[in-house]
N, C-alpha and C positions, 0 to 999 in steps of 0.2 A: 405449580409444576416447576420444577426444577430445572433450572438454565445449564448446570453444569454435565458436562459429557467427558469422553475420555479422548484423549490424541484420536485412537482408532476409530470411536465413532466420528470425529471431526472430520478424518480423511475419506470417513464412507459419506460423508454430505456432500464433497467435492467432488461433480462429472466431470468429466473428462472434457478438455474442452472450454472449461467454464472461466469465466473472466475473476482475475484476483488483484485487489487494492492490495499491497501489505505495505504496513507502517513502518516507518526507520528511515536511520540516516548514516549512509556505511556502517548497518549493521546496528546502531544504536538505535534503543525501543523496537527493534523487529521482534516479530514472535519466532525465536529463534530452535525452540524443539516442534513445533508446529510446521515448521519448515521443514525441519529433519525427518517428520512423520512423511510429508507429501513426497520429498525428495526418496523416498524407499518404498513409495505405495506402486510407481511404473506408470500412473497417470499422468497424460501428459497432454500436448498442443493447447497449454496455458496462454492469455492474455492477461499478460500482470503489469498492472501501473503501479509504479512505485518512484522513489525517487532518486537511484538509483541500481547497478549491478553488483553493490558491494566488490568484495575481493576475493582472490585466488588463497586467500591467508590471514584467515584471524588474526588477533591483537596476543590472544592466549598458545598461538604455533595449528591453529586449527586449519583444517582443510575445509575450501570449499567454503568462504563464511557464509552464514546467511541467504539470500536470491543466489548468490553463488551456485550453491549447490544444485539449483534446478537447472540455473547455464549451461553446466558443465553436463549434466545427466540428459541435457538438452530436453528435456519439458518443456520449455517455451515455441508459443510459436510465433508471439508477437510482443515486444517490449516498449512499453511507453516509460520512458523515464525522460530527467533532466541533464543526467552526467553519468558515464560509461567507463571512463578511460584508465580506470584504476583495475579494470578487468578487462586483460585484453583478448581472453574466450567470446567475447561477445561482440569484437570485430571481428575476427577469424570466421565464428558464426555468419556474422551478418554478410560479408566477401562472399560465403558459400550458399549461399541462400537459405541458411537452413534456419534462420530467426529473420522476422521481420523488425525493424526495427526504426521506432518513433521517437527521434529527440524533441523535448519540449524546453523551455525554458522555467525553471525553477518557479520563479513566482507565477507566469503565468500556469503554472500545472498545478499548484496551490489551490489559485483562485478558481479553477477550472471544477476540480473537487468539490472546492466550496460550493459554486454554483450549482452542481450538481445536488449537493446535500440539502440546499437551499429551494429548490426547485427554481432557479432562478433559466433565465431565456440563454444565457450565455455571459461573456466579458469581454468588456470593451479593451482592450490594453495597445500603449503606442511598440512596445516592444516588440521585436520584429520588424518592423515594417520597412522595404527595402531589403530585405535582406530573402532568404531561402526556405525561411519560416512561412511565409506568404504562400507559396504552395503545399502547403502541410496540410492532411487530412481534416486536424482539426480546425484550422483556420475557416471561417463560414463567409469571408469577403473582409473590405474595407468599408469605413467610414468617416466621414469628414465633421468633426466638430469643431466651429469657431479656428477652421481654417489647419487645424492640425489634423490629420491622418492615423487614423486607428486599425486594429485587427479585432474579427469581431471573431473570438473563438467560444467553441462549441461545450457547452459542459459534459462533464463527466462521468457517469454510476457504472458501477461495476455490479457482478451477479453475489462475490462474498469480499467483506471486506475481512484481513484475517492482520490482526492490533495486536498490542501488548501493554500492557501497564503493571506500575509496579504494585500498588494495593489494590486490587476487585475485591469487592463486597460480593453476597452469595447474590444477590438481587442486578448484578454487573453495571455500579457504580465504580468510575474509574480516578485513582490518583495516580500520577505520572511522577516520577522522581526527575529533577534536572530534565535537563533536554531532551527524555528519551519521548516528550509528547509528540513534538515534530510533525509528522502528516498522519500521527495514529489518531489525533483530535478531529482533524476534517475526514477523514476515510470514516470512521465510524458513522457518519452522518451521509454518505453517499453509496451504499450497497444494499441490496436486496437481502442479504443475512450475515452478520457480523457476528465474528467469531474473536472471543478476546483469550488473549494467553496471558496468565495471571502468576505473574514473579509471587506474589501473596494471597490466599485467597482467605481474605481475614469477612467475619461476620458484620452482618448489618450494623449500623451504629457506630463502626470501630473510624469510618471514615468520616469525619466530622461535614455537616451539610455544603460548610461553605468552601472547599478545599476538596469538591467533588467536580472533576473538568469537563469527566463525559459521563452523561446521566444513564444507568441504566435501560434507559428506553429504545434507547438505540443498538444493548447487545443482545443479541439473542442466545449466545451460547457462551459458556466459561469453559475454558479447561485450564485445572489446577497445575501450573508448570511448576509450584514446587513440590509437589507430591513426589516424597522417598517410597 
């Protein structure tokens, strides 16, 4: 059976409501027409971990880049990220009550993912501690190892994780160009249905075995982003 779908069927998989990982890093590696689908579907009161709000203003004079665009159309109703500040729609938001909003700390949201994809209990990490992060939802208590103090936080899965990479094979074996793998490697392994947006949708074989980052097994859906 065939993995690949269109934008429109991808945004009729997504309920309202539903929790969404997407991959990127201000914009870089996000699936950024797959975004543009959801941000014009009117579904909304999303839970999106990601890593952060991206911007008010592409790299190319665009509006709205990337998670942007949901900020602003306000779909969100809850944001876990690690950094904000370069979109100031989503203090504004958050002042008003009208986004919830979950700072985490960068590596620890990482390995939180992982854990999650991992089925692992949680992580241990010294980060944090003493500080405001300690009352944080995800935070599960303290721990004392060999006399230093830890945070035991809570892993992570989401309902879709929605990736981008730049070669997917039809089978959705993923090669990432440069830096755009970022959190689209751990998010793939942490959601209930992953959905990849594919800069290439080049045939079986074309991606050589060892130079494949995220295995197929993990996407369940392709949509061809460069289909003219």
């Amino acid at each position: 059976m065939s993995k690949i779908i269109t934008f429109s069927e991808a945004v009729d998989l997504i309920p309202e409501g539903a929790s969404l990982m997407v991959g990127g890093f201000m914009g870089c590696g996000t699936p950024h027409k797959l975004i543009d689908a959801i941000s014009r579907s009117g579904k909304g009161g999303f839970t999106v971990i990601c890593n952060d709000a991206s911007m008010p203003g592409g790299p190319l004079g665009e509006d709205y880049y990337g998670i942007a665009k949901l900020v602003h159309n306000k779909q969100i109703k809850k944001l876990i990220a690690t950094h904000v500040g370069l979109n100031p729609e989503v203090a504004a938001q958050s002042n008003a009550g009208e986004i919830e909003l979950v700072l985490v700390p960068q590596g620890s949201l990482a390995e939180m993912v992982r854990a999650g994809g991992a089925g692992l209990g949680g992580v241990i990490t010294p980060t944090g501690v003493g500080t405001i992060v300690e009352g944080f939802e995800h935070v599960h208590g303290k721990i004392e190892i060999e006399g230093r103090t830890y945070l035991i936080e809570k892993p992570i899965r989401a309902d879709f994780a929605l990736i981008s990479g730049y070669n997917i094979d039809r089978a959705g074996n993923i090669w990432y160009k440069g830096t755009t793998r970022n959190f689209n490697v751990l998010m793939a392994t942490a959601a209930e249905t992953v959905i990849a947006e594919a800069d290439n949708l080049v045939d079986v074989g074309c991606i050589e075995p060892e130079n494949i980052v995220t295995s197929g097994v993990y996407v369940n859906y392709i949509i061809d982003g460069g289909a003219k």
